[in-house]
DSSP file (Angstrom, degrees, kcal/mol; ACC not computed):
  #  RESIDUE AA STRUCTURE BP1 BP2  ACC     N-H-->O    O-->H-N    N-H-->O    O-->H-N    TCO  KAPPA ALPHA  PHI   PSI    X-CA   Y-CA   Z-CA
    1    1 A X              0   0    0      0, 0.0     4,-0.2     0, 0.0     3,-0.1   0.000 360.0 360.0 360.0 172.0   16.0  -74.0    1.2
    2    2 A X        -     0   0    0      1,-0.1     2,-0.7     2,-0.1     3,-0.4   0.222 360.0 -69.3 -56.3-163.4   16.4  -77.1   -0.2
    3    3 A X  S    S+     0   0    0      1,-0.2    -1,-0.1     3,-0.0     3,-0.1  -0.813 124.4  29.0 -86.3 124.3   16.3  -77.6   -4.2
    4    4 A X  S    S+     0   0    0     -2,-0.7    21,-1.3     1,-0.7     2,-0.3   0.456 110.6  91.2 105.9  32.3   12.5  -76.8   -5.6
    5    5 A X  E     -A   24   0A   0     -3,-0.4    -1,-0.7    19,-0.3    19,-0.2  -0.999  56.4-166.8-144.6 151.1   12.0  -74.5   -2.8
    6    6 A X  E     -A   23   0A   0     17,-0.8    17,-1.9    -2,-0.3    21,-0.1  -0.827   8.4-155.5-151.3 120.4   12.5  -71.2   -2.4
    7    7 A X  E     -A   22   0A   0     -2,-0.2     2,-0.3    15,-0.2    15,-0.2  -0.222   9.0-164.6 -82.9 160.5   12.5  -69.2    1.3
    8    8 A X  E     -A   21   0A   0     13,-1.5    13,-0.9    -2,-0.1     2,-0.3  -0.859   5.6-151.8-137.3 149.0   11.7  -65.5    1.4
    9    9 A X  E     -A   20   0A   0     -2,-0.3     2,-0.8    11,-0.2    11,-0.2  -0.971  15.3-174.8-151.1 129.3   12.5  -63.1    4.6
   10   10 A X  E     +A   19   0A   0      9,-3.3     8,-1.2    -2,-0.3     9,-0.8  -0.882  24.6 167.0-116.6 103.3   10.9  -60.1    5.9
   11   11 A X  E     -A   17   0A   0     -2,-0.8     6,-0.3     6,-0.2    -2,-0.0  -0.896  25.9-120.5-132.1 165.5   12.9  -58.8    8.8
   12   12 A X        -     0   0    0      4,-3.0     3,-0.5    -2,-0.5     6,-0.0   0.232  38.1 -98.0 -72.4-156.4   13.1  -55.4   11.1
   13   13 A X  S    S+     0   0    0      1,-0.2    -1,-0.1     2,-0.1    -2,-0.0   0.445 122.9  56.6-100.3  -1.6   15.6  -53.2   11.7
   14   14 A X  S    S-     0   0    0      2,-0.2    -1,-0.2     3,-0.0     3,-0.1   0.431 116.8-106.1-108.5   3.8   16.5  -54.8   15.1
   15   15 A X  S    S+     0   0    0     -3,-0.5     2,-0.6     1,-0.3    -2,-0.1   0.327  75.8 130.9  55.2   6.8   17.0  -58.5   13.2
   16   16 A X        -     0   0    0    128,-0.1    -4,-3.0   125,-0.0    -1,-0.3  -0.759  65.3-121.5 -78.2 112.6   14.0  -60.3   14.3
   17   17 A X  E     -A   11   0A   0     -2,-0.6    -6,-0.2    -6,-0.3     3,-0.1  -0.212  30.0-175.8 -46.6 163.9   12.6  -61.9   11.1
   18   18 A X  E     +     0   0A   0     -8,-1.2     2,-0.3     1,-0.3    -7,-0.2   0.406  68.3  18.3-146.0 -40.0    9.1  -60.4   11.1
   19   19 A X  E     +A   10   0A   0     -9,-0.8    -9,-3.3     2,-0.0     2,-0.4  -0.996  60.7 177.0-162.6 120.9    7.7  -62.5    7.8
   20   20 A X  E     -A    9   0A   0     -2,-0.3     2,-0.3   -11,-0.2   -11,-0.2  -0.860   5.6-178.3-127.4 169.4    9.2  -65.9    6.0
   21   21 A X  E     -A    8   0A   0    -13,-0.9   -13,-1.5    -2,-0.4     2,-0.4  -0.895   6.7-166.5-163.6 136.2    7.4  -67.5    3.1
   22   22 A X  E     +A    7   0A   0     -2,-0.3     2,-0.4   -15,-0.2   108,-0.2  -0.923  12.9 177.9-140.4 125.2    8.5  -70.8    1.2
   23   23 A X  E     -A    6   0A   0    -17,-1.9   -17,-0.8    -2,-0.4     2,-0.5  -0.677  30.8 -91.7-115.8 166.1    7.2  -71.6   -1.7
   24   24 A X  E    S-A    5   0A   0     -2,-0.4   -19,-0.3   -19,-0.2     2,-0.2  -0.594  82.9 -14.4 -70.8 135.2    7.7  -74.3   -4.1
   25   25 A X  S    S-     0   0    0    -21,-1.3     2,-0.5    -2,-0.5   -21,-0.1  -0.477 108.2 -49.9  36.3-117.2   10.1  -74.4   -7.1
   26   26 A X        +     0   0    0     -2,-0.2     2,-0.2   -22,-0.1    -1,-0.1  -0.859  62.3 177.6-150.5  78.6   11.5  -70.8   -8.0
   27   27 A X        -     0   0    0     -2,-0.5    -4,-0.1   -21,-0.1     5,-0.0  -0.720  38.4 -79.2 -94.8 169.1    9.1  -68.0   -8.4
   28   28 A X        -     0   0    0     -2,-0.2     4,-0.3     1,-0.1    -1,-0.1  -0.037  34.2-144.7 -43.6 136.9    9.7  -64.2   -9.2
   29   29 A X  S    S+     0   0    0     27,-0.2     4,-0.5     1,-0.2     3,-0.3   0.676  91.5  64.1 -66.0 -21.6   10.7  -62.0   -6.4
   30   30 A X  S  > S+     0   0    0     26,-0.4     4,-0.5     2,-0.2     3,-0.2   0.756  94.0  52.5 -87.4 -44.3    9.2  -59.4   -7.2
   31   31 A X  T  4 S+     0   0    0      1,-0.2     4,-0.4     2,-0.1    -1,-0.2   0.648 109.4  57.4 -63.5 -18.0    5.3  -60.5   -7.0
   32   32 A X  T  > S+     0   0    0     -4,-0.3     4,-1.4    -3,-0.3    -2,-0.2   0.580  85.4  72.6-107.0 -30.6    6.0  -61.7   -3.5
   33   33 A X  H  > S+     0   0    0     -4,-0.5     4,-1.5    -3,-0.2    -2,-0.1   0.972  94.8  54.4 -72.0 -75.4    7.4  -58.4   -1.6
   34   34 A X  H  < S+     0   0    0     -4,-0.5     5,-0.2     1,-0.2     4,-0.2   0.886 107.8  48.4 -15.5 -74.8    3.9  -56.4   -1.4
   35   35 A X  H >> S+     0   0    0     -4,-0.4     3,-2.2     2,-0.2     4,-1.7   0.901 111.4  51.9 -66.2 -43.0    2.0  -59.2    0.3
   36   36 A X  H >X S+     0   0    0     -4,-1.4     3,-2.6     1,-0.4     4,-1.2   0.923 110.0  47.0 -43.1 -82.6    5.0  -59.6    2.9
   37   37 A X  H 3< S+     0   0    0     -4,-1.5    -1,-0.4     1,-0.3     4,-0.3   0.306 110.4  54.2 -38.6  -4.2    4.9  -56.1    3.7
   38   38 A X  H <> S+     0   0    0     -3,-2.2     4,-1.6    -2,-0.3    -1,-0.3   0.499 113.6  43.6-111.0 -24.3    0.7  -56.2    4.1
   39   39 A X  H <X S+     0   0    0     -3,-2.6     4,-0.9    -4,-1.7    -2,-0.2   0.799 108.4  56.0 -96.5 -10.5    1.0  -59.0    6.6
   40   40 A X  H  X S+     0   0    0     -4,-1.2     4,-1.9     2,-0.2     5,-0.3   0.762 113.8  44.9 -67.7 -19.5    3.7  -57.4    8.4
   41   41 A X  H  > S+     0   0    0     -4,-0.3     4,-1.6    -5,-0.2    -2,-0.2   0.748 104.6  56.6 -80.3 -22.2    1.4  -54.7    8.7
   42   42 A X  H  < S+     0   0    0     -4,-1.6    -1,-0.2     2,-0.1    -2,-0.2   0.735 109.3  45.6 -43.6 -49.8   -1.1  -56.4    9.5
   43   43 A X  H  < S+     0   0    0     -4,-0.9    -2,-0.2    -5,-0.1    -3,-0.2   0.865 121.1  36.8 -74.3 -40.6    0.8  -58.1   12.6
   44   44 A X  H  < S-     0   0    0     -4,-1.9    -3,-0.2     2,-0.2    -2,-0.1   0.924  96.6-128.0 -98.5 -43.7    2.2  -55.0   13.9
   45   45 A X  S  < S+     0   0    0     -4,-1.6     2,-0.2     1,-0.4    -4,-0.1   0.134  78.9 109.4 101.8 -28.7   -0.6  -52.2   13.2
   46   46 A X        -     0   0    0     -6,-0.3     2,-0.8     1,-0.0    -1,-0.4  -0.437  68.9-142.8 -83.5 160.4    2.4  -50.2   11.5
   47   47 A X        -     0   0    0     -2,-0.2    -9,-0.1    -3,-0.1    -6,-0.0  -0.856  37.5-114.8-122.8  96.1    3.2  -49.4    8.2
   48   48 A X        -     0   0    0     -2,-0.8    24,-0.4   -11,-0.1    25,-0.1   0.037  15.2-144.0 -35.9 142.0    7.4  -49.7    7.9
   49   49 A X  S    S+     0   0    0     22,-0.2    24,-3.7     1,-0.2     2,-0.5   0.809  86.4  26.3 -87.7 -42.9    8.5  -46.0    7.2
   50   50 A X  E     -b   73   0B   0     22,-0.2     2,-0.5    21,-0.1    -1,-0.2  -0.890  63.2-176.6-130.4 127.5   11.5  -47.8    4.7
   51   51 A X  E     -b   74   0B   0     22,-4.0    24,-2.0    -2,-0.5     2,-0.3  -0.990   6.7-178.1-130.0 153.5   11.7  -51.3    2.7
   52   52 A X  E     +b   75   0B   0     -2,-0.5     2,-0.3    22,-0.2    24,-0.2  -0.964   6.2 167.3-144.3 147.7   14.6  -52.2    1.0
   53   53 A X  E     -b   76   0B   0     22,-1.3    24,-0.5    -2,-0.3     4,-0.1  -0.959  40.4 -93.0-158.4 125.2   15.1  -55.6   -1.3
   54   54 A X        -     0   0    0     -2,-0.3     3,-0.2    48,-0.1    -1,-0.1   0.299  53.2 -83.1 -11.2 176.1   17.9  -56.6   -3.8
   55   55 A X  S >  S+     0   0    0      1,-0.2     3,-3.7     2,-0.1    -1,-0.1   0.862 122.0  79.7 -74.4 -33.7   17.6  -56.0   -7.7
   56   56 A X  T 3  S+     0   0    0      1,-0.3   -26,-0.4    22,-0.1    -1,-0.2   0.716 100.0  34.3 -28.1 -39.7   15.7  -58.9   -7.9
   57   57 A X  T 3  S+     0   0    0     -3,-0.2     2,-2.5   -28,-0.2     6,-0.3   0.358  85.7 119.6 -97.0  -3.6   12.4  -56.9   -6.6
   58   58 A X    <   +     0   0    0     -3,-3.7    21,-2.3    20,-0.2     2,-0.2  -0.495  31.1 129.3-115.6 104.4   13.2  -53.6   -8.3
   59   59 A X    >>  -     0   0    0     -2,-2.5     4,-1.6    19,-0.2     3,-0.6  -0.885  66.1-128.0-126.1 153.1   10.3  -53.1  -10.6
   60   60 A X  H 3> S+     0   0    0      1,-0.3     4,-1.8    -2,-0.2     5,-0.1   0.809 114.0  63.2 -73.1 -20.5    8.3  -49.7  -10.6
   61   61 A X  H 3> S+     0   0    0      2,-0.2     4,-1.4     3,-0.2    -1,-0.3   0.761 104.6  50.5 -83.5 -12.1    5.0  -52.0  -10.1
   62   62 A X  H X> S+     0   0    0     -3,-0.6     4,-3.4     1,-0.2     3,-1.0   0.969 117.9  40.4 -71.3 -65.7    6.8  -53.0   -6.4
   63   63 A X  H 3X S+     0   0    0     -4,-1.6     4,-1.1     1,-0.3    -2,-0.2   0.686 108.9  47.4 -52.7 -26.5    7.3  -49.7   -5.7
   64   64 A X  H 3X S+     0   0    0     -4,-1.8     4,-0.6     2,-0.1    -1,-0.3   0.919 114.2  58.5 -91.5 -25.0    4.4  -48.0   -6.8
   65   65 A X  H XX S+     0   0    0     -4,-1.4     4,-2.4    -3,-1.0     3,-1.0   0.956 114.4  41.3 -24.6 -67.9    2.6  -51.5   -4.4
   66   66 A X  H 3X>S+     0   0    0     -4,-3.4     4,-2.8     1,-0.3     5,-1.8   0.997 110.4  50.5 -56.5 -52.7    4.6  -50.2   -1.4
   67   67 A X  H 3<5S+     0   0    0     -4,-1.1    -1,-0.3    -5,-0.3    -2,-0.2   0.740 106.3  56.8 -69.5  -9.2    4.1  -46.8   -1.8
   68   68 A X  H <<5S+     0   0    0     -3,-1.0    -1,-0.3    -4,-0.6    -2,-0.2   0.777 108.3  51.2 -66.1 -45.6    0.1  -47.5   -2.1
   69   69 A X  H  <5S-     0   0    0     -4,-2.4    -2,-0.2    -3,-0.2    -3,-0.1   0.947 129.8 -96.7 -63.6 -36.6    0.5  -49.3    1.5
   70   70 A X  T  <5 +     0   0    0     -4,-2.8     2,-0.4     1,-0.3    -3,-0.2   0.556  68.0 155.3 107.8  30.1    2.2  -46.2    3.0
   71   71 A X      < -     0   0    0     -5,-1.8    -1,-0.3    -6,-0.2   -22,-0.2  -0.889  21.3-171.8 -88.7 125.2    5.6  -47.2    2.7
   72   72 A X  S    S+     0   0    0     -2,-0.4     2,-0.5   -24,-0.4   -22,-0.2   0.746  77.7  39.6 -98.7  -4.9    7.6  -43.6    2.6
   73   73 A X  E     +b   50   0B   0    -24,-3.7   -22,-4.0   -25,-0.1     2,-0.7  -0.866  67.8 175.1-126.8 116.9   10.7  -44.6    1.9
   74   74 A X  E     +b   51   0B   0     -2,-0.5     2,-2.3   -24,-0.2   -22,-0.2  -0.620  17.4 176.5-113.8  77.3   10.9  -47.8   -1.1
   75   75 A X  E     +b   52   0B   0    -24,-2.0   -22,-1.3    -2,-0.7     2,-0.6  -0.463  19.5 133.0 -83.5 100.0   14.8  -48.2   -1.8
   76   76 A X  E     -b   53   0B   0     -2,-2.3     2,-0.1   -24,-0.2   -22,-0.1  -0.963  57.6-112.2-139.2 140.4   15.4  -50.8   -3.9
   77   77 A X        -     0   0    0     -2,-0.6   -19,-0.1   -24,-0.5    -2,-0.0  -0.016  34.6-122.8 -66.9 136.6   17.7  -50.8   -7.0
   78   78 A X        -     0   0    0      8,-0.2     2,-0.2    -2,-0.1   -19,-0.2  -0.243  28.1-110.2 -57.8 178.7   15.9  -51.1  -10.1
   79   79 A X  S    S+     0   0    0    -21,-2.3   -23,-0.0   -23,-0.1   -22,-0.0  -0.538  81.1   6.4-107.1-174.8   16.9  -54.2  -12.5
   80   80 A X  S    S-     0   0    0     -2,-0.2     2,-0.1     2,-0.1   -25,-0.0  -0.003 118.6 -15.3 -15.9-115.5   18.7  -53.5  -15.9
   81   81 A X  S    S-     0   0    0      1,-0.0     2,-0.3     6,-0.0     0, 0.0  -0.311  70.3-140.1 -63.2 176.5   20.3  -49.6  -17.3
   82   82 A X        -     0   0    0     -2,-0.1     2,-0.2    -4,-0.1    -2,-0.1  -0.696  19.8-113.8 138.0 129.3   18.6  -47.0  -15.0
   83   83 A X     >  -     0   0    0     -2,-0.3     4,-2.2     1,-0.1     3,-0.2  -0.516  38.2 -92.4 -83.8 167.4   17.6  -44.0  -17.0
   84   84 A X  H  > S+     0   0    0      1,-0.2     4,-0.7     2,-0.2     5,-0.1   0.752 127.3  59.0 -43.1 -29.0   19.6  -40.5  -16.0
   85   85 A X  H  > S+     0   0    0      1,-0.2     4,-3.4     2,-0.2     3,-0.4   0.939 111.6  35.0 -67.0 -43.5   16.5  -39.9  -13.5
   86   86 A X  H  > S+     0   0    0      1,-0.3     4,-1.2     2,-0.2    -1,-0.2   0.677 102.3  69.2 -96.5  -2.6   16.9  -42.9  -11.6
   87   87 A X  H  X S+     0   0    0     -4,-2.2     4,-1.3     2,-0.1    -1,-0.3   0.778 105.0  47.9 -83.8   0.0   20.6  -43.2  -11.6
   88   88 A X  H >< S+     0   0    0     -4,-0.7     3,-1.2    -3,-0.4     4,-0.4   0.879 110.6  53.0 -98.9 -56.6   20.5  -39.9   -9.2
   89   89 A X  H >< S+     0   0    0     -4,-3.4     3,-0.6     1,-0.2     6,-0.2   0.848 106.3  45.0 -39.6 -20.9   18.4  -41.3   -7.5
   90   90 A X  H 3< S+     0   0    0     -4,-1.2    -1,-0.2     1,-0.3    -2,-0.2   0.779 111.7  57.2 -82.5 -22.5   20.1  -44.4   -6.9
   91   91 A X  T << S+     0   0    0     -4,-1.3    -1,-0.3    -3,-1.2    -2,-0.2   0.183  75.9 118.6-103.4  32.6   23.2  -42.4   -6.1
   92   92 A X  S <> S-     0   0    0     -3,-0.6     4,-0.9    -4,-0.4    -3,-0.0  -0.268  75.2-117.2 -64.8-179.1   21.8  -40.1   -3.1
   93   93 A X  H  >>S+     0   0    0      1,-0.2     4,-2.5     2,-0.2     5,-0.6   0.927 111.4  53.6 -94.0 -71.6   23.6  -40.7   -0.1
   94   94 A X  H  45S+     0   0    0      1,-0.2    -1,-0.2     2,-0.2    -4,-0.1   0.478 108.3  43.6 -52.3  -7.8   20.7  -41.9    1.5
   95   95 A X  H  >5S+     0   0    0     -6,-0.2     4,-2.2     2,-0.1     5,-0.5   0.669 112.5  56.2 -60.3 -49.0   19.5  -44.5   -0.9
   96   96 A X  H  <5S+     0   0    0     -4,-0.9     4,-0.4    -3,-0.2    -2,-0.2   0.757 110.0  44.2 -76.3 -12.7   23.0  -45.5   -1.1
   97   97 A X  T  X5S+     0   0    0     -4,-2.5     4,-0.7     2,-0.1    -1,-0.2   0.392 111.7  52.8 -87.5   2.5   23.1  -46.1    2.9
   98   98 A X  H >><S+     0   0    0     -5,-0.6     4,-2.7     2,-0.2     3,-1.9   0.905 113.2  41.9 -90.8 -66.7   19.9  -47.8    2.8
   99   99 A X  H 3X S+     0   0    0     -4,-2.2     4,-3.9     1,-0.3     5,-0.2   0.915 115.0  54.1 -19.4 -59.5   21.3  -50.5   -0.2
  100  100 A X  H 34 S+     0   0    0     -5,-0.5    -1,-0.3    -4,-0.4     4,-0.2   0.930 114.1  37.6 -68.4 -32.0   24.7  -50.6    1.9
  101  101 A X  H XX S+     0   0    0     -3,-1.9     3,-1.6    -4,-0.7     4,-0.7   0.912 113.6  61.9 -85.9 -17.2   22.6  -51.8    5.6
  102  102 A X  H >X S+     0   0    0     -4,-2.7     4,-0.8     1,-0.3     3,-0.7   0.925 103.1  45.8 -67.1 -27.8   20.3  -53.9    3.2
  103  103 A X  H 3< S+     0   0    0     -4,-3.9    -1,-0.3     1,-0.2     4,-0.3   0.563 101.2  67.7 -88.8  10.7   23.4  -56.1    2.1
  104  104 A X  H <4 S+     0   0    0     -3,-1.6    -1,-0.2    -4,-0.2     3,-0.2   0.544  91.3  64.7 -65.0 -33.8   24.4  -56.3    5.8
  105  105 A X  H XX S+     0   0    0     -3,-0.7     3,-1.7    -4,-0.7     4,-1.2   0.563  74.6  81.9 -78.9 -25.2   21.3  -58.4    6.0
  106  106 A X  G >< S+     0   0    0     -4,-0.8     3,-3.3     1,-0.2     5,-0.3   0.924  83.3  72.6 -40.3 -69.2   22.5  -61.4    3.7
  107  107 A X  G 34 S+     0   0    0      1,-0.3     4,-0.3    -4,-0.3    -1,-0.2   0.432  96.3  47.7 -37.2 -29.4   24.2  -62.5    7.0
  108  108 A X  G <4 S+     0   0    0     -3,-1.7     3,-0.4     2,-0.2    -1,-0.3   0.925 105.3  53.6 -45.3 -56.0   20.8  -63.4    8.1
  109  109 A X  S XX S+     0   0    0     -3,-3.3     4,-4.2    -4,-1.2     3,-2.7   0.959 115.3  41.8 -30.0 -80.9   20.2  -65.1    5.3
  110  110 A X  H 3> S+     0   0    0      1,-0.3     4,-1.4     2,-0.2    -1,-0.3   0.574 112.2  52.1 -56.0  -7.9   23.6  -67.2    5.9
  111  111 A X  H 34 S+     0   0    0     -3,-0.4    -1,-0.3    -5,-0.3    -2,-0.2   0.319 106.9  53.7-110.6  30.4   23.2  -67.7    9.7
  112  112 A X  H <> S+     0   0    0     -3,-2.7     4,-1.3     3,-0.1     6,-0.9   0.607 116.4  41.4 -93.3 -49.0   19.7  -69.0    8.9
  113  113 A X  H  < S+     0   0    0     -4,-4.2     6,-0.7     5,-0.3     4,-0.4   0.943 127.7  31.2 -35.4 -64.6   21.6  -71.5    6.5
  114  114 A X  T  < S+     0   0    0     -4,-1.4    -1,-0.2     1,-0.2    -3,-0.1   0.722 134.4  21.8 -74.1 -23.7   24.2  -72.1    8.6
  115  115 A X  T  4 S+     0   0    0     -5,-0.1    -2,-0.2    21,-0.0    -1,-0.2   0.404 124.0  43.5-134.8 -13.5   23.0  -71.9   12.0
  116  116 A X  S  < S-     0   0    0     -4,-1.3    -3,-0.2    23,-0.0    -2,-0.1   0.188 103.8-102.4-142.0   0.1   19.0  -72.5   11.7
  117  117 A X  S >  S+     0   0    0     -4,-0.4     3,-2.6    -5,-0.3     2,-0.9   0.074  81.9 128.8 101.4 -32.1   18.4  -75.6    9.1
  118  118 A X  T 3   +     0   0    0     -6,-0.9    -5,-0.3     1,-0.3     3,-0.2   0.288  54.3  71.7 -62.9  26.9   17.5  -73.2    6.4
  119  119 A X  T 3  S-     0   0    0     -2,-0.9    -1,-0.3    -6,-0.7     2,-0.1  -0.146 117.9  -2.7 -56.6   2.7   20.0  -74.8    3.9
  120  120 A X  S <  S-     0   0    0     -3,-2.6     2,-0.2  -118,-0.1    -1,-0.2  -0.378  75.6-127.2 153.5 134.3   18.0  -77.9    3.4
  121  121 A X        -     0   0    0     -3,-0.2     8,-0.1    -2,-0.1    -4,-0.1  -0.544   3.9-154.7 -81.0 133.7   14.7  -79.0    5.0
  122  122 A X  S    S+     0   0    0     -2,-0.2     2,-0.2     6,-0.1    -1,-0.1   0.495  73.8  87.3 -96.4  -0.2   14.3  -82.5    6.8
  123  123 A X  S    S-     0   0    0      2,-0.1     2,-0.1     4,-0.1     6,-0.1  -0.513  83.5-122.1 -93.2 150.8   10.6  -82.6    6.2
  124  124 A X  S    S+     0   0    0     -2,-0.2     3,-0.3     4,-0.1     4,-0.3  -0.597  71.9   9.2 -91.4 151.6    9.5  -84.1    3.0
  125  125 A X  S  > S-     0   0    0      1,-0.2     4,-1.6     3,-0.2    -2,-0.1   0.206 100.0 -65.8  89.1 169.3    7.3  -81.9    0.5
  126  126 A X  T  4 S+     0   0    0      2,-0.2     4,-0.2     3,-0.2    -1,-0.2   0.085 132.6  50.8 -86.0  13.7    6.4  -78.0    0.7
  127  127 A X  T  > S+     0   0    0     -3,-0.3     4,-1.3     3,-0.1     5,-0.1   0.535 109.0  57.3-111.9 -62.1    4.2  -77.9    3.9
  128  128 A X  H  > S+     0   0    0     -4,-0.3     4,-2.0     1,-0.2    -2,-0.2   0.786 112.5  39.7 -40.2 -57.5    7.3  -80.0    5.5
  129  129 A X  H  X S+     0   0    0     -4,-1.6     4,-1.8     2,-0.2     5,-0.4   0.955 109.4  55.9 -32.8 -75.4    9.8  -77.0    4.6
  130  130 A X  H  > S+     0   0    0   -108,-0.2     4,-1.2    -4,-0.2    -1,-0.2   0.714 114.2  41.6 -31.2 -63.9    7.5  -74.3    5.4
  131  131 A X  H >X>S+     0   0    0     -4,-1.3     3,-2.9     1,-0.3     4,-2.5   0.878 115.8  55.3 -47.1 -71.7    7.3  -76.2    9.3
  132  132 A X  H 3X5S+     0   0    0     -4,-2.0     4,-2.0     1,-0.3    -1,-0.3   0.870 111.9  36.5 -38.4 -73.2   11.0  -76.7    8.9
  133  133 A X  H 3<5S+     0   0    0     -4,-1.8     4,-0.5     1,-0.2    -1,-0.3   0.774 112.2  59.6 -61.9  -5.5   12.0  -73.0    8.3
  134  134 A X  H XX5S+     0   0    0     -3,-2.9     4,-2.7    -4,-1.2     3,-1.9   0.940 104.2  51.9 -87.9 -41.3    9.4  -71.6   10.7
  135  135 A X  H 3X5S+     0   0    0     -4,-2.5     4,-2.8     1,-0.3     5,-0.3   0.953 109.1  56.3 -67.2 -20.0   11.0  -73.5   13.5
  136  136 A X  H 3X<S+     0   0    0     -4,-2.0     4,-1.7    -5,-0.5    -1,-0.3   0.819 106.6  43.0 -58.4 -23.9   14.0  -72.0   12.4
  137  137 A X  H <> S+     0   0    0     -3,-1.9     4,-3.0    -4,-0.5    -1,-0.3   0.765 108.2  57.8 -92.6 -25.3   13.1  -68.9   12.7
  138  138 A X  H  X S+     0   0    0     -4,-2.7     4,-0.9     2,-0.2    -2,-0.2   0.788 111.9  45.0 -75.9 -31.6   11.4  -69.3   15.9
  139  139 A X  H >X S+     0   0    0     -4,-2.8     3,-2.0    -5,-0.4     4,-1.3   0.994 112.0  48.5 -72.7 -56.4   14.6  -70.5   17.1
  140  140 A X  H 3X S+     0   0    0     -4,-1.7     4,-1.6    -5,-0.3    -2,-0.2   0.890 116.9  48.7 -17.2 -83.6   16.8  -67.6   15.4
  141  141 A X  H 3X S+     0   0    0     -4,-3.0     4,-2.3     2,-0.2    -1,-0.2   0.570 104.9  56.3 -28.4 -33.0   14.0  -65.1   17.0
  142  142 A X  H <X S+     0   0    0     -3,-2.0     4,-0.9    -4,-0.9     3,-0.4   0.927 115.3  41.6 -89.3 -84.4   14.2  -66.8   20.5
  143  143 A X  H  X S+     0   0    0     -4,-1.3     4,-1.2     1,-0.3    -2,-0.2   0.596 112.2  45.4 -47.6 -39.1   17.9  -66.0   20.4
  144  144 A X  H >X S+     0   0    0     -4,-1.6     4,-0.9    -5,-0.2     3,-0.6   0.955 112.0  57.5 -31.8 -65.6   18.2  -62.7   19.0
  145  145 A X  H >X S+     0   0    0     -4,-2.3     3,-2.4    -3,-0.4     4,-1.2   0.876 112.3  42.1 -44.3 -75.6   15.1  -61.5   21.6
  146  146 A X  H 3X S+     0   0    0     -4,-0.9     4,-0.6     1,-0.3    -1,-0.2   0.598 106.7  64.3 -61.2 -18.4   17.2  -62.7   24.5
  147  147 A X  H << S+     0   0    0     -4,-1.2    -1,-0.3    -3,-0.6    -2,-0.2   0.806 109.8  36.3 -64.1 -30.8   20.2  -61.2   23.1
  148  148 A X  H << S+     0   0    0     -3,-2.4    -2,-0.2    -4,-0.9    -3,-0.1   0.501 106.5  61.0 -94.4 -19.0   18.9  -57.8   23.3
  149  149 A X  H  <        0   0    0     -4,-1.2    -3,-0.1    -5,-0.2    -2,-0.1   0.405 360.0 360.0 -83.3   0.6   17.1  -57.8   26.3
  150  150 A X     <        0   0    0     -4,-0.6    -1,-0.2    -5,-0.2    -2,-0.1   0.280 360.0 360.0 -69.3 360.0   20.3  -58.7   28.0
C-alpha cells in the first residue's frame, strides 16, 4: 500500500486470498493475525488445520490466540534468540516445510503490487485504500478461480 498504510493478507492453500485488512499508518503484526483467522472462520465454518506468518507475528501470545481458536498446527518463527526448546522445534522438517511454502507466498504479496494496484492506492484517505485493495483482490480472486477451474 501506499505510504501511511499498511495491507495485511490472509490466503488458503489454493491462493485465493480469503482475508485483507488495511489499516492506517504502520501497526504491529502481530495483534492483527488472531482476528484474521476468526473471520476467516467465521466465513468458511472451518477452523484452518495450519497458519503460518513471518517473524514479524511470532510471539507466544499469537500462538497460544490460534491455538485457543483450534488452529492444530501454528508455524511461525518466533522473533529474536529461540531458546534450545524452540530451536528444535523450528528445525523439524515439518515446521521447516511449512516456513519454506509460507515464503512462496510473498509472490502474492508482489503480484498484488505488481499486477493488482496494491502498490499504491488511487483513492484518497483509508476507506479509499481499503476499496482500492478489495477490488484488487476481487480481481486477483476472479482470476485465480477461473484458473483452476479450467
Amino acid at each position: 500500500m501506499e505510504f501511511g498504510h499498511k495491507g495485511q493478507l490472509v490466503e488458503g492453500d489454493d491462493g485465493i486470498v480469503v482475508d485483507y485488512t488495511v489499516e492506517h499508518g504502520n501497526p504491529a503484526d502481530a495483534p492483527q493475525l488472531a482476528p484474521a483467522v476468526e473471520r476467516v472462520i467465521h466465513r468458511t465454518g472451518r477452523t484452518p488445520r495450519t497458519v503460518t506468518a513471518d517473524r514479524g507475528y511470532g510471539e507466544k501470545s499469537v500462538e497460544d490466540a490460534l491455538t485457543d481458536l483450534g488452529v492444530r498446527n501454528v508455524v511461525i518463527p518466533r522473533k529474536g534468540k529461540p531458546t534450545a526448546t524452540r530451536k528444535a522445534i523450528e528445525h523439524r522438517p515439518a515446521f521447516r516445510r511449512t516456513v519454506k511454502w509460507r515464503t512462496g507466498c510473498e509472490g502474492r504479496i508482489s503480484t498484488l503490487k505488481r499486477g493488482y494496484g496494491w502498490d499504491r492506492t488511487r483513492i484518497n484517505g483509508t476507506e479509499g485504500a481499503r476499496i482500492w485493495a478489495g477490488h484488487g483482490v476481487l480481481a486477483h480472486n476472479l482470476v485465480k478461480i477461473s484458473a483452476l477451474a479450467a
